[in-house]
VEXKE-248878 format. One record per atom (N, C-alpha, C, O): x, y, z. Coordinates in steps of 0.001 Angstrom, whole numbers, plus 500000, padded with zeros to 6 digits. Layout:
VEXKE-248878
XYZ/...
//
This chain:
VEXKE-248878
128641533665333259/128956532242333351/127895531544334194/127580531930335319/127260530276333450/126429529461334494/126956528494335085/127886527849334600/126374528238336336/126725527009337117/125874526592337423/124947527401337478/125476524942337888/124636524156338368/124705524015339818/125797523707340295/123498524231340755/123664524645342255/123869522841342467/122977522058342140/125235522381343082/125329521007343333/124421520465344510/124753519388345004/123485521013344923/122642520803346101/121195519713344848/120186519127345241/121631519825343652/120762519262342420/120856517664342579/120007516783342443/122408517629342967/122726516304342889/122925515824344478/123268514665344709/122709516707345480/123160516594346394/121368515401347194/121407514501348034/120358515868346592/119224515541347490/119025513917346927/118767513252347930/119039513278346054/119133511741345667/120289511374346712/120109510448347503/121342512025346705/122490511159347749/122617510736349037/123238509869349651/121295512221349418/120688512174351090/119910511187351324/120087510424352273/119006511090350530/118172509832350851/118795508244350470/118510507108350849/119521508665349777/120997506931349555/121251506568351060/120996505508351631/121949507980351676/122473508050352800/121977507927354330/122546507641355384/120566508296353947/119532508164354952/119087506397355231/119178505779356292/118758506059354334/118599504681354119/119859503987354592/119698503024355342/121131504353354248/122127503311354756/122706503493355827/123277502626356489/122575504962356154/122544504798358107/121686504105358824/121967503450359828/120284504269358173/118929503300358992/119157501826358753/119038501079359724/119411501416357798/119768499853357704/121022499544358629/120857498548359333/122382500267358788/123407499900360055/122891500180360819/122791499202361560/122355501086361260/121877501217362723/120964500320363231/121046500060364432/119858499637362366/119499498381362899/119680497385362725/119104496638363516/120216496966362056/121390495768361595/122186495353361941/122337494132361898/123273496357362564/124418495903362512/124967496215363836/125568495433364573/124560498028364154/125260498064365466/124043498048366812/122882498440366694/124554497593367840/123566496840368959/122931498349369600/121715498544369616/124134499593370231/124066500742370696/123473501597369978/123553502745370416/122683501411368668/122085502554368034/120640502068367682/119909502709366927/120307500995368228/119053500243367755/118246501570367465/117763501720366342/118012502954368855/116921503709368860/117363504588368199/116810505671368387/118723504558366967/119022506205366401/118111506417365451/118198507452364789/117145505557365220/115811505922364292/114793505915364878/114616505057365743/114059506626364664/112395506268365397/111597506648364003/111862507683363391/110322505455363443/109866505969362042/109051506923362115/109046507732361187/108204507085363153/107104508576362915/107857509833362746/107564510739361965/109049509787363713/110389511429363972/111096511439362435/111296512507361858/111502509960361751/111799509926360354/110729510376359413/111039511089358457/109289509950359649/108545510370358530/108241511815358913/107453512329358119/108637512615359895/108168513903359826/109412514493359389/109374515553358765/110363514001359612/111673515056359449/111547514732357656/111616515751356969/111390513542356978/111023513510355253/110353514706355372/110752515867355283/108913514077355657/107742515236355248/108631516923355193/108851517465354110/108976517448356296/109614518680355989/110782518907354897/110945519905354195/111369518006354927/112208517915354007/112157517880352244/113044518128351428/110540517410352034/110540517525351006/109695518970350881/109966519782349997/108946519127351585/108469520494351968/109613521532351611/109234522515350975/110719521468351873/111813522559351612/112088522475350033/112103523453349286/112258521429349735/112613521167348244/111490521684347343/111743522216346262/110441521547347730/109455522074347101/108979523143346732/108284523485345775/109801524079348318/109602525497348320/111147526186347932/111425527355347661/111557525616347974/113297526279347630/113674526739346405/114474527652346203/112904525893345327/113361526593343889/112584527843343754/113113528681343023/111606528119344215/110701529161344314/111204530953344658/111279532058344121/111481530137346108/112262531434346937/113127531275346502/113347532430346138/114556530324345931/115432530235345713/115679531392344186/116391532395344192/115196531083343479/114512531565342394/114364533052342396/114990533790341635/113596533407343195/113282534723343500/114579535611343926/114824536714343439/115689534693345309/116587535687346065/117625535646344921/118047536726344507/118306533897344090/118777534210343421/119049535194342130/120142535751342031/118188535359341305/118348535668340597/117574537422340460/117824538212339549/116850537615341353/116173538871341325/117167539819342779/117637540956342720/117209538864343914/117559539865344514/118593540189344525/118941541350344310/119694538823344891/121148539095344329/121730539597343143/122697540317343392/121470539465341889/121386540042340716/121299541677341073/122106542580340855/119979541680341715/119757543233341563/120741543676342390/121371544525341760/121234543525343570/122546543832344570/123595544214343594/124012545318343242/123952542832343202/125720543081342268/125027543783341574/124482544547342371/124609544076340332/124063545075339289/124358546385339781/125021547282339259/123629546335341102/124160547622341601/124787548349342235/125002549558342326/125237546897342950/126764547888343265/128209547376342394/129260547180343005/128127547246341315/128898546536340040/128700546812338664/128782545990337751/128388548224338555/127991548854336959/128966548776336064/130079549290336176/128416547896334832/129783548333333766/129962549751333694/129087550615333757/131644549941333504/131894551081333545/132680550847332386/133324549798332422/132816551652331214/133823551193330038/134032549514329829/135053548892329535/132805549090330070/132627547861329178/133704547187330076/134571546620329411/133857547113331384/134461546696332667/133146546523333723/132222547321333881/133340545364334319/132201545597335796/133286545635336712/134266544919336918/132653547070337385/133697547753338598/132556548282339543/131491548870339362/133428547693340904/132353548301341854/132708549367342190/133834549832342013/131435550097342925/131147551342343059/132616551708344235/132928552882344433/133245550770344790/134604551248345427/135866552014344901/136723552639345525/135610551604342622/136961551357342291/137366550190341817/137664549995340638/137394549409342654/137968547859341964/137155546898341284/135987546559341473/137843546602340618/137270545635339049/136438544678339620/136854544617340777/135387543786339498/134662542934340159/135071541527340277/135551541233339182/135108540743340884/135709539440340681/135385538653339700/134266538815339213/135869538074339398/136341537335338171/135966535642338812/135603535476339977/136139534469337795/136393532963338454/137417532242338742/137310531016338785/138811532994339038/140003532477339067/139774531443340885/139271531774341959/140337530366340472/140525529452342003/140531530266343148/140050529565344038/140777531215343539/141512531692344295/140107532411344648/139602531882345638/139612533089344307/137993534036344353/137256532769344674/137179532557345884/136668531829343859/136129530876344742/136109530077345916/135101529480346296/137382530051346588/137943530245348100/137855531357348846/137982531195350059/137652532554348404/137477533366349092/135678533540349334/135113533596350426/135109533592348133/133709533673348097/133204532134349387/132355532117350278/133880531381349057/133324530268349893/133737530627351790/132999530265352707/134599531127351915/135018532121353177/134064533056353765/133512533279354842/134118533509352550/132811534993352634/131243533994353373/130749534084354497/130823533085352156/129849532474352674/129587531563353953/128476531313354423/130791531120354420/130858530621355874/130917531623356620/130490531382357749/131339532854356432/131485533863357746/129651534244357672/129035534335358735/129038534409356532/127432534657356368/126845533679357371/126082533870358317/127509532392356819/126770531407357541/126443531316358988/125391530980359531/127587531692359493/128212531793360742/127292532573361623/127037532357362808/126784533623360756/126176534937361423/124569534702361544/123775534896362465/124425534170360136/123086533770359969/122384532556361057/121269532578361579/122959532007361121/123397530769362251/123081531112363565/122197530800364363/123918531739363561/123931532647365251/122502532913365626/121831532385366513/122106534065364557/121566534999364986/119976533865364986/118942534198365564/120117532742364325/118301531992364424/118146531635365638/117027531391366089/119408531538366459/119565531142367874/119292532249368900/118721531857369918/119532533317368846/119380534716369385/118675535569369138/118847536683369633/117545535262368191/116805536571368183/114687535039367907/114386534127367138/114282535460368608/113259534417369031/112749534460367627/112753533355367085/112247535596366795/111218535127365986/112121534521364736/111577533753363942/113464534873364587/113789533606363574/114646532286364441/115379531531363804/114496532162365601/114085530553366707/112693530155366141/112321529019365847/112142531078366067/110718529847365833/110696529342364501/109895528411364413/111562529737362903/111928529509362224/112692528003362114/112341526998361495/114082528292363107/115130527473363004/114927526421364166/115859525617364164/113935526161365225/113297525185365982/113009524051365549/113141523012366196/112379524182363850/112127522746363373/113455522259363448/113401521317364238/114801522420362985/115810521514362969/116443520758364107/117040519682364159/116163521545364882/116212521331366398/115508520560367308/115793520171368440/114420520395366520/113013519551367510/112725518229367805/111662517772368224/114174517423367449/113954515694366928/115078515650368457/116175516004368890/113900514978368764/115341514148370021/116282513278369542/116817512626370439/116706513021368320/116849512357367233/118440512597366558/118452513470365689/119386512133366759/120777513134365596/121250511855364596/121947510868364831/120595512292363439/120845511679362691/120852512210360815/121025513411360607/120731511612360034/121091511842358896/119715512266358607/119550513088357705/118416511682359443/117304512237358914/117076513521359491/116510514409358854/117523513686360774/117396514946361401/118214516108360298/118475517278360581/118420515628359407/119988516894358988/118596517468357670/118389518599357229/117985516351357414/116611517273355625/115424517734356937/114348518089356456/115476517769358309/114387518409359060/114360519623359139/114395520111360268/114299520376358139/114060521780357583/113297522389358134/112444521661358642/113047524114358430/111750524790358602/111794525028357659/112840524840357037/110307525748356858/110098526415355646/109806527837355799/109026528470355087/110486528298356779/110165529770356497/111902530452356634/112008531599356199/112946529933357088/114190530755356802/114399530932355505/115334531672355200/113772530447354667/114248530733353396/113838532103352693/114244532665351675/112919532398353595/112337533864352970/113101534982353688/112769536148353476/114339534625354719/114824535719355182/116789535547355137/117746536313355250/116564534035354900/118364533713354667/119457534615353767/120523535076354173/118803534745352253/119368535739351434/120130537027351854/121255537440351571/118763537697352906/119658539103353214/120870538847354438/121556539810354780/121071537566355034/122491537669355437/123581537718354304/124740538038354571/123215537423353152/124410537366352011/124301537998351364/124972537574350424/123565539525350890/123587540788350008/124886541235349762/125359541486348653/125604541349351158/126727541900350889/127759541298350019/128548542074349480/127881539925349786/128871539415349218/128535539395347765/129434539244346938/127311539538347415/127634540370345664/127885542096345798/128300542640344775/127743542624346536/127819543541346833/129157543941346411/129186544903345644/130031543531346669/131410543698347004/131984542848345608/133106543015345129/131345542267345283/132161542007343822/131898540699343604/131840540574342380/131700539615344147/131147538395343749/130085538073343172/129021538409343692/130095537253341807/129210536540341358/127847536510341917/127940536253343117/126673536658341571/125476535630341962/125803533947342190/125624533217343165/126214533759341191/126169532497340491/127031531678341369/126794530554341814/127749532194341491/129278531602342353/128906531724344221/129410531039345112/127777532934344368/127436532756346034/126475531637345649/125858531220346629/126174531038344513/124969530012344941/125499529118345127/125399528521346199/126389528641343958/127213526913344485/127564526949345705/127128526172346555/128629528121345976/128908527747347059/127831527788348383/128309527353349431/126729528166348420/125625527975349329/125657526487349241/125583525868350302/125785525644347806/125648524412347596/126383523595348456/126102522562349064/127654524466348352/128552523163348725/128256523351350346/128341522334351034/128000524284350823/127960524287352336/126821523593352635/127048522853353592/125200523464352067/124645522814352188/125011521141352466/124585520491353421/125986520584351284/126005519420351440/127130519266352738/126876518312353474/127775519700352939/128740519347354080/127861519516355478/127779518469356119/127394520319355879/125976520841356708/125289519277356988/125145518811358119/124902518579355728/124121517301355668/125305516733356272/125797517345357220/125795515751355908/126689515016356346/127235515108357815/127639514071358340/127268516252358485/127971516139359928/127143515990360524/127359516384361670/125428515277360272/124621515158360966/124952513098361554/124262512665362477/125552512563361165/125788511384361325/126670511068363127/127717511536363575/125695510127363720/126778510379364947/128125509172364498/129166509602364995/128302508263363974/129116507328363449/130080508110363222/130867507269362786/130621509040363179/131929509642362344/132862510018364184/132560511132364610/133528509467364819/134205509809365586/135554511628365849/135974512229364860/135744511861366627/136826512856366486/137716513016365299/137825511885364825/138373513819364619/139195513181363614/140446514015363925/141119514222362915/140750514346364624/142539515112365000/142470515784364527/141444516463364550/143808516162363540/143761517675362893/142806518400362465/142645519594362720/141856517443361525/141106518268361086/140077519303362133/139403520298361863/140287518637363288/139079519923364096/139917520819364478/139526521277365551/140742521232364184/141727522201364406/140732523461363298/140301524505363787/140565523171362134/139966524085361373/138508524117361324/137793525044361702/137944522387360539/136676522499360245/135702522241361314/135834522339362534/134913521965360753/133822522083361198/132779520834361652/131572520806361410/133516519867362332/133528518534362538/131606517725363160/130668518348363657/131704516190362829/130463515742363434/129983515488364860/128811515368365217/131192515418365695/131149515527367186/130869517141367385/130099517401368308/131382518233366656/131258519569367005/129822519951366882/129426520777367705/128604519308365625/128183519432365453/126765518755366271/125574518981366057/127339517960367155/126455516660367836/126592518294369249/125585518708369824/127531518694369406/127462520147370678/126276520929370079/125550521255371018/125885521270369161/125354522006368635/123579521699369018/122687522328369587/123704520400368355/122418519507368398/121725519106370274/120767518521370781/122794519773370659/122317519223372444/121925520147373192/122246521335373239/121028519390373932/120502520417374784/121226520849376526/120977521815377247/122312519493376769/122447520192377670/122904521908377950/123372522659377094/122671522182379112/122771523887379153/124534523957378771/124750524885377992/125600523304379093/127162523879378643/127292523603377722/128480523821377483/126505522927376288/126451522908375126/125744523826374540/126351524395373633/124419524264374775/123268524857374309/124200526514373631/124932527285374251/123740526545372123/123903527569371620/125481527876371356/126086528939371495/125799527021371070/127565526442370229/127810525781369125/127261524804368617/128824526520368773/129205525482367361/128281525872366361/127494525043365904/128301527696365760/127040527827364450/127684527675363606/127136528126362601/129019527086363317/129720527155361869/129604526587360980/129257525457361326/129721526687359359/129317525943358372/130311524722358284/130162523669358904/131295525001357468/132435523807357460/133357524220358466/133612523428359374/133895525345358439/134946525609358943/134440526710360989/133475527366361381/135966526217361689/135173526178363591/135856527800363468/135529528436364470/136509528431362736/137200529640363169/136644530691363171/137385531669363079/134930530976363288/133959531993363173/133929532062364759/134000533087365437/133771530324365354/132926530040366577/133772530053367160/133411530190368329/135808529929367012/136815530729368137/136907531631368220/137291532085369297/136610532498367113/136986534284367440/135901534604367858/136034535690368422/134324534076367925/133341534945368402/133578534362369882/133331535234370715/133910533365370351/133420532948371419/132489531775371426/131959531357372456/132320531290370303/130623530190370941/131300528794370267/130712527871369703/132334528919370452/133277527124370311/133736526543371308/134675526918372010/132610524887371501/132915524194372071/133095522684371643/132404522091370815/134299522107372462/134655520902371907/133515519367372368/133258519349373572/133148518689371895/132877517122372520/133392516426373678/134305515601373682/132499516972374973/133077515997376223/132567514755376432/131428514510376831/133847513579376023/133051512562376143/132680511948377496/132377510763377634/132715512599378208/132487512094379552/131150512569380235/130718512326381362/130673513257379297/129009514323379242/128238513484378756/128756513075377716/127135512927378963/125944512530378317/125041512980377692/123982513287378241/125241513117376460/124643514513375673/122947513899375653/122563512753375886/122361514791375386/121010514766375210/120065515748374108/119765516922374321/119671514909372835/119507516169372037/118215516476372173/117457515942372983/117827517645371112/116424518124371148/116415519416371709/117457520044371525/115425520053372416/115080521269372296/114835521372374076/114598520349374719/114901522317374534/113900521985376254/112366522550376375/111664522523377386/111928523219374707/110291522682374629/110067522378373563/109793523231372719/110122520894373239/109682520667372512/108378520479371844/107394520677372556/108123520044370285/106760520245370036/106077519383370316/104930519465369877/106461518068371228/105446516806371597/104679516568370692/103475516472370929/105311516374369104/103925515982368158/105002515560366899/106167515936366771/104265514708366069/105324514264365211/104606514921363748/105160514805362654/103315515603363941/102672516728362955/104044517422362359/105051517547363057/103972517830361071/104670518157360592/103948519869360899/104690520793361233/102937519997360779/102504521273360961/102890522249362279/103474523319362455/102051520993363288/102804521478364834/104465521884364743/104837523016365051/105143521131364417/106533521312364662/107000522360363650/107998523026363924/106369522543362541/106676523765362143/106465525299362416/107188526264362165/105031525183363111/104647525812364057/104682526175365203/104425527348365470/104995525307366135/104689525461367251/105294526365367798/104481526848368586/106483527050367895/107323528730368673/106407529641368168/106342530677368830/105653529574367167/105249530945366893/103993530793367460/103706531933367827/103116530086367736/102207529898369151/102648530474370424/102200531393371110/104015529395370599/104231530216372043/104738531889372035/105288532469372971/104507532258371173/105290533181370579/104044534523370818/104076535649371314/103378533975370398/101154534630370269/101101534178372151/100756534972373026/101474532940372355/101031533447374088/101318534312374907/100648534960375711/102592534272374592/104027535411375527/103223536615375487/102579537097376419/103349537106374134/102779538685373877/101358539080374661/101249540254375014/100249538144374954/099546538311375943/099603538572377360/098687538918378106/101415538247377745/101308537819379275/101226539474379636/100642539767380679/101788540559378813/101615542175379607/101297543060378373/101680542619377289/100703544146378391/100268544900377545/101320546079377150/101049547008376390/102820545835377934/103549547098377737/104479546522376052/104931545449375652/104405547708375581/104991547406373963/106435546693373899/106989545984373059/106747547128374989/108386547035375145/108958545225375438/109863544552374944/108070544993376314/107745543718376301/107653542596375664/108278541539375751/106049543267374439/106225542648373653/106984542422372467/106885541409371774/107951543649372188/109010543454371580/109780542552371880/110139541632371145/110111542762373053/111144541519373352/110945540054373536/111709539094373641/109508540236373540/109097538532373574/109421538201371745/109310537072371269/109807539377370962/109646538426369534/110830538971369080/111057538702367900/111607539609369600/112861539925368822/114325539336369862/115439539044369426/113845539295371361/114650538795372426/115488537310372219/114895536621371389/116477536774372656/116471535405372962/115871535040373503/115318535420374535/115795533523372475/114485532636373302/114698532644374679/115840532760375123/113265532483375747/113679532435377230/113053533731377709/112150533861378535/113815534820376920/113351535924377803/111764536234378361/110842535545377924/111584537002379067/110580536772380074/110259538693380760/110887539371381573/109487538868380249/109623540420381754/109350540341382831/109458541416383422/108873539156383686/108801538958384902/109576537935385518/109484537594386697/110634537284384335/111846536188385245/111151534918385075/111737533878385375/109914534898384606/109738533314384823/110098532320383745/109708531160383877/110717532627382824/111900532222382214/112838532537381368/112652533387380497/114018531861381525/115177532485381128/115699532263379668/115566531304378908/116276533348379542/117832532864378188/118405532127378540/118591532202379755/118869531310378046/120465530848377805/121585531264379089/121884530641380108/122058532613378550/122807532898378891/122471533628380712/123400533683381519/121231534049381030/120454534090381942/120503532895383627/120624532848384851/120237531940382000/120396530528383011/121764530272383728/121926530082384933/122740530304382723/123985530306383009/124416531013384245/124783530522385313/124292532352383871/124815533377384972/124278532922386555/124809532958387665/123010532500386069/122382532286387694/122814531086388182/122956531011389403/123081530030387441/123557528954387572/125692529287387977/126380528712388820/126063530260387092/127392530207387969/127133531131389178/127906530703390035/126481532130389677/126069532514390851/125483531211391782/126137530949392792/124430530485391523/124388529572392459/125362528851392876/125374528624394086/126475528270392022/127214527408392227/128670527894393022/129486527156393573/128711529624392868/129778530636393652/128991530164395186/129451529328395963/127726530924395370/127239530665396674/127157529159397577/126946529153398790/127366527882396744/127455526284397335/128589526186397886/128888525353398741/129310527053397421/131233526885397446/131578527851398163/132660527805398748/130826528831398268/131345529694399840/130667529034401032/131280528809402076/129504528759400864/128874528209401929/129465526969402595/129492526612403772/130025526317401240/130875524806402026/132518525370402658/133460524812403221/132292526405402316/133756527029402711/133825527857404232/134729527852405066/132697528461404240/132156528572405793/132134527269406829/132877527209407809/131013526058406413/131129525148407169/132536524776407389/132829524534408560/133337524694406631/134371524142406867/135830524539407375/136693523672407511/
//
């Protein structure tokens, strides 16, 4: 059975959408005059069409060669039945499998997500999306062009196991377009629904740099990956969020900003000659350091709730 990847119809609607956030935002509302800046817009296009350009390509390739070859093989007709190599019959298109496959692909997402955040050399990948001091509808097509050559193998397994090619692609689709859309800061809290999904304030945590936001909220539509792992946090509106990166690429080059981690990336590995090191300067979270002079994430944190244990005994002495 074929399907059409709705991400076909999805890229004319982005740029509808891009345009009619930029016209309210300077038009209409007084507090968002700066949610555009045009050079940070014409670079986040430029990449953006850069992805489109390169996506049917690789797309092309993971769809239909690599995934294909996955289910194929672990999904051999057996008596003119496709049954996986477990035993059970392979999935079929009943409603019910396409909710699950779309499950399957948010928990991928989830992981895939994570891990561009935690392991440096696919950070220097997933940095371009990150690099716009900027949260907006244009920031959401500010693509890198190189996850696409490694995104696929978070999702092998789910033809693996009995799903469609065809059916992990839409639904890549549909997560794509929802992905776009929570890039808008205009969409306020919405009650119930952040109980499950995967909301635009949740997603504005994501986009920030302060440190009690930094590295939260990797979920596609749905938040119940980022409560059971741990990395779900809600919108404090009493926080002054601040987006962007804490090095950014200071350049509105589309090249630089696609580039630029994997530079710092070629410096690091110079700072010591031990192998071990340089492993970890390219497989580590961003930050890491073998001599401390700078931190992870989670690094920062720790030292930061240690400093803040030691302010509070000390005022507890004086007092």
């Amino acid at each position: 059975m074929d399907f059409t990847n709705p991400l076909i119809y999805g890229v004319p609607c982005f740029l509808g959408l891009i345009a009619l956030e930029l016209t309210y935002s300077k038009h209409v509302t007084k507090e968002k005059k700066t949610l555009y800046k045009w050079k940070d817009l014409a670079a986040s296009i430029s990449m953006g069409i850069g992805s489109v350009i390169l996506a049917p390509l690789t797309k092309t390739i993971a769809a239909i060669v690599l995934l294909n070859f996955v289910y194929e093989l672990f999904n051999p007709i057996i008596g003119g039945v496709r049954t996986n190599i477990m035993g059970w019959e392979s999935f079929g298109y009943a409603w019910y499998v396409w909710l699950l496959c779309q499950l399957a692909d948010d928990f991928s997402y989830y992981w895939f997500h994570r891990q561009n955040h935690n392991i440096r050399i696919l950070w220097a990948a997933h940095v371009v999306h990150h690099s716009s001091d900027n949260f907006n509808l244009g920031t959401a097509v500010r693509n890198g062009w190189f996850t696409i050559f490694y995104k696929t193998f978070f999702y092998m397994w789910i033809p693996a196991i009995g799903f469609a090619p065809e059916m992990l692609v839409v639904c890549l689709g549909i997560e794509a377009l929802w992905q776009f859309q929570l890039h808008s800061p205009y969409v306020p809290k919405l009650g119930i629904i952040e109980k499950v999904f995967n909301t635009h304030t949740m997603h504005q945590v994501h986009h920030s740099k302060n440190i009690e936001y930094m590295d939260k909220n990797h979920g596609g539509f749905l938040n119940i990956f980022d409560k059971i792992f741990g990395t779900w946090k809600a919108l404090d509106e009493n926080i002054e969020i601040k987006f962007g990166v804490t090095h950014p690429p200071n350049s509105y080059n589309p090249l630089v900003i696609l580039t630029h981690e994997y530079r710092d990336i070629w410096k690091d590995l110079k700072k010591s000659k031990n192998w071990y090191h340089k492993f970890m300067y390219i497989f580590a979270a961003p930050g890491w350091s073998h001599d401390g002079s700078t931190l992870t994430i989670k690094q920062y944190r720790k030292r930061l709730k240690v400093d803040l244990t030691t302010a509070d005994l000390a005022i507890s002495v004086k007092s």
